[in-house]
C-alpha positions in Angstrom: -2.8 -42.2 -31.4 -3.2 -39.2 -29.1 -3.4 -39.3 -25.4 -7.1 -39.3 -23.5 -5.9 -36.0 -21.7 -4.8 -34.5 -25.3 -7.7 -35.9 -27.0 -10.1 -34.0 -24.3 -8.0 -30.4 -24.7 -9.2 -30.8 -28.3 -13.0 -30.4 -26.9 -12.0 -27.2 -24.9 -14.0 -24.7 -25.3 -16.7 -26.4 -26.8 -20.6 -25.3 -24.7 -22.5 -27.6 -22.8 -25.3 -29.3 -23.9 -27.2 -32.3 -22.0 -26.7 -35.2 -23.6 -24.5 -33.9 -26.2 -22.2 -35.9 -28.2 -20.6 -33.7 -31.0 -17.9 -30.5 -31.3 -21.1 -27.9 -31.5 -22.5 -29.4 -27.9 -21.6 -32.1 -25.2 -21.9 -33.2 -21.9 -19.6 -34.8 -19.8 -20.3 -38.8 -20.6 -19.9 -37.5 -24.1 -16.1 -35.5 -23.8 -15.2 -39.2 -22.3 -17.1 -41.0 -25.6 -15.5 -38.6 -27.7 -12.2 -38.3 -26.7 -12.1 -41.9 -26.6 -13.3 -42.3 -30.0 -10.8 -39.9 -31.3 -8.2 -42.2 -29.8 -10.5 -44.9 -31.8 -11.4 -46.5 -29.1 -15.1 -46.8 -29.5 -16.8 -47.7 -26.2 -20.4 -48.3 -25.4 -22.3 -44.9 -25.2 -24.9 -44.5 -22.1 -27.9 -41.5 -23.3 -30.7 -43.1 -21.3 -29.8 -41.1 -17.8 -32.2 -37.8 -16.9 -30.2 -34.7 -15.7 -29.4 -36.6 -12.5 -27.9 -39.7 -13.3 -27.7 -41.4 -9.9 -28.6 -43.8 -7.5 -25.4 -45.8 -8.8 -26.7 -45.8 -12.3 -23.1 -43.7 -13.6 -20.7 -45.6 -11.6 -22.4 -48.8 -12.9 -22.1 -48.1 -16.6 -18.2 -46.8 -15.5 -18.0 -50.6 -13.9 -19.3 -52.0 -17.2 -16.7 -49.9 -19.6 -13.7 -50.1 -17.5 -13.9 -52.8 -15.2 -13.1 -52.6 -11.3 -12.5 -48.8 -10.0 -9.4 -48.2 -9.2 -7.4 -46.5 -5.8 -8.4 -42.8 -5.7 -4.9 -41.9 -4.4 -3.4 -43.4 -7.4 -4.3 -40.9 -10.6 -2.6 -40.7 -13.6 -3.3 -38.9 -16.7 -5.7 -40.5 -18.5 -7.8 -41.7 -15.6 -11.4 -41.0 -15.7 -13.2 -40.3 -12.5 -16.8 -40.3 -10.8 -17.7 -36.3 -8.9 -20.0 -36.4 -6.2 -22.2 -33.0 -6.7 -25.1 -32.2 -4.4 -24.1 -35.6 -2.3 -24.8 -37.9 -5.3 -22.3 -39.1 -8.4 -23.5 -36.9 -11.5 -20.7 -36.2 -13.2 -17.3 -37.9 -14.8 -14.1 -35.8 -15.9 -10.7 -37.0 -17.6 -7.6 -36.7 -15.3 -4.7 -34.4 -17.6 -1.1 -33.4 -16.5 -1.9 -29.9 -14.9 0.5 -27.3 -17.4 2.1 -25.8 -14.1 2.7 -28.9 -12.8 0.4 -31.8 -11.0 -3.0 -33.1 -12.5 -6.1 -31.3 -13.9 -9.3 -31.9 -14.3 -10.8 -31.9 -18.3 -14.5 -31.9 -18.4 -17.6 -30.4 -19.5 -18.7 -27.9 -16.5 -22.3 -27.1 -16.8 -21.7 -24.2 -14.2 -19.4 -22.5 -16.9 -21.4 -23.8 -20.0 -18.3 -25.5 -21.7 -15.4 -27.9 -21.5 -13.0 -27.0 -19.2 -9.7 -27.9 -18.0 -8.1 -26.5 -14.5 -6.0 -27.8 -11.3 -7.1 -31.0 -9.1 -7.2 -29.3 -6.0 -7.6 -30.7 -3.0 -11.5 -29.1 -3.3 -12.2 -31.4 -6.4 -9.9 -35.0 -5.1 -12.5 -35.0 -2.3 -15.6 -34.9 -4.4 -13.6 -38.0 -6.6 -16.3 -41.4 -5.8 -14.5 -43.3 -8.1 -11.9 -43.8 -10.6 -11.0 -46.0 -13.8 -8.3 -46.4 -16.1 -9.3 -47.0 -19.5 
């Protein structure tokens, strides 16, 4: 069994699509489905969010797979967190171990059109709304 964070790097690369849960086109709830499941950990899926899945609706399904949220100033690799975009909670990443050192950020960026993997700056820990440890 691999770890989340090397689980996710197995998605890199691979282009954005809403709602997407396979190698040829994901989104970010379905790196996190996938990268669990390749760890074969199957947990529930959640496809019935539009292209804004707020008003609490994402941190209520994290709540429901993971339990209680845990301290934002304690990430580890592995975590998976809750971004704030555009003042509401639309998105999820997986925490890695940055390659230079520190922690990362793996997800599926629709900005770039694929999954992604780069530094947790200080930029992206204040857009963090929540955090789990599967």
């Amino acid at each position: 069994m691999t770890a989340l964070p090397e689980a996710a790097r197995g998605y890199l690369g691979s282009p954005f699509r809403h709602q997407g849960r396979s190698r040829s086109g994901l989104d970010c709830v379905g790196l996190v489905v996938l990268a669990l499941a390749d760890q074969g950990r199957a947990v529930a899926d959640v496809t019935t969010y539009g292209r804004d899945p707020h008003h609490g609706l994402l941190e209520q399904h994290l709540v429901e797979t993971f339990g209680p949220a845990i301290a934002r100033t304690d990430l580890h690799p592995g975590d998976i967190v809750a971004i704030e975009y555009s003042g509401a909670t639309r998105h999820v990443a997986i925490v890695g171990d940055y390659p230079g050192g520190g922690l990362s950020l793996i997800h599926t960026d629709q900005t770039v059109g694929r999954v992604t993997e780069h530094r947790l700056d200080s930029r992206w820990h204040r857009r963090i709304t929540g955090a789990w440890r599967p």
